[in-house]
C-alpha positions in Angstrom: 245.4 97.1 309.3 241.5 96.5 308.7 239.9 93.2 309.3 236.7 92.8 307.7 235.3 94.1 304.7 236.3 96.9 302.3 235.1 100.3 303.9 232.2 101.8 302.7 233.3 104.1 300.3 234.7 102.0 298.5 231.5 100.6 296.9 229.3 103.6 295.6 225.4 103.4 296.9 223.2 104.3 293.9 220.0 106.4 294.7 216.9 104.7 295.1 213.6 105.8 293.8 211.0 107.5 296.0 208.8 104.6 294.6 209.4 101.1 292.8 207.6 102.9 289.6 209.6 106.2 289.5 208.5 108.3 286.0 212.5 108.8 284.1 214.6 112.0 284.9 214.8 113.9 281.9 218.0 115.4 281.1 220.3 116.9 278.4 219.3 119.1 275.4 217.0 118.8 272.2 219.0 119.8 268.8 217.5 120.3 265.8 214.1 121.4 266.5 212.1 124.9 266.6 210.8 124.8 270.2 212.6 122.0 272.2 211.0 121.3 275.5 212.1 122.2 278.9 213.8 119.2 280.7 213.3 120.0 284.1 209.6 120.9 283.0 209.0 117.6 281.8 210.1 115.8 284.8 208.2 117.5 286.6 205.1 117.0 284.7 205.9 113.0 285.0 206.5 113.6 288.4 203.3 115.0 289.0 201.3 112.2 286.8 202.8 109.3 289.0 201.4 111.5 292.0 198.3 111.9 291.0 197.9 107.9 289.8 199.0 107.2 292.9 196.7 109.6 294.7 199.4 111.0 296.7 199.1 114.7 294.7 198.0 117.6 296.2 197.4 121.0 294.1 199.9 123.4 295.7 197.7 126.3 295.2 194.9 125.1 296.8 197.8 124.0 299.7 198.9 127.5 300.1 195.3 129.1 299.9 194.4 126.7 302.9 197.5 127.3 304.6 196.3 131.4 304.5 193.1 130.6 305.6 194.0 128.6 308.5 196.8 131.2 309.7 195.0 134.0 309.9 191.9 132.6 311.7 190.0 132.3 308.2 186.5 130.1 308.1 183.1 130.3 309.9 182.8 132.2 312.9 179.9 132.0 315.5 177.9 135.4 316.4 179.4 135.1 319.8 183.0 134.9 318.2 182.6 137.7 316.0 181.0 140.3 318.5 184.2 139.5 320.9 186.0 140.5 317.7 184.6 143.4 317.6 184.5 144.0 321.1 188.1 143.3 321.5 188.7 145.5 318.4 186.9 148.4 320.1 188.5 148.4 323.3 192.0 148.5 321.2 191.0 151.9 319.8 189.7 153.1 323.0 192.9 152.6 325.0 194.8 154.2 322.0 192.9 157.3 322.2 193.5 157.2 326.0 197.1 157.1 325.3 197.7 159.5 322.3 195.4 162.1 324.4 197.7 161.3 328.2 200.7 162.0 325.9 199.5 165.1 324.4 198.1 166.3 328.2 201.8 165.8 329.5 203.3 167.0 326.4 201.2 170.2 326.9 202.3 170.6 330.7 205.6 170.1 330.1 205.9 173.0 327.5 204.2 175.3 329.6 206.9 174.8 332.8 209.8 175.2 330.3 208.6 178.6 329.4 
């Protein structure tokens, strides 16, 4: 037996709005007309209004354009930065030539004793 209140699921919560202000959820179909509009479309565009009036909105293009920029080291680099690049970058081939020709040395010597 309970004492208290009615449990919690008795009484449905309704969902708030993100803000006091919130632009209408437009649902359901248009009949009747040539070139009904698309619902989810339209909230989105309302959506996106309230943002920017708030100045909350933020382009997600230009988002992901500085999100690729960042990761992969985009922006100004210093000359000091960009010659230990391309220092870095050279001594990458150099020990991959090193390797490929120690390979093809053993690969060579090993061939030879088989025979």
């Amino acid at each position: 037996m309970c004492i208290g209140g009615s449990p919690a699921y008795a009484t449905p919560q309704r969902e708030t709005a993100a803000f006091q202000d919130a632009p209408p959820v437009v649902t359901g179909k248009q009949t009747g007309v040539e070139n009904p509009k698309d619902t989810k479309k339209v909230t989105e565009e309302l959506k996106i209004k309230r943002q920017k009036k708030e100045g909350t909105y933020v382009d997600p293009n230009l988002q992901r354009t500085e999100e690729l920029l960042t990761r992969r080291g985009g922006g100004n680099k210093t000359a000091q930065q960009k010659a230990n690049l391309a220092r870095n970058k050279q001594k990458a081939k150099n020990l991959a030539k090193a390797r490929i020709s120690r390979k093809s040395r053993m690969s060579g010597s090993r061939s030879s004793k088989t025979r």
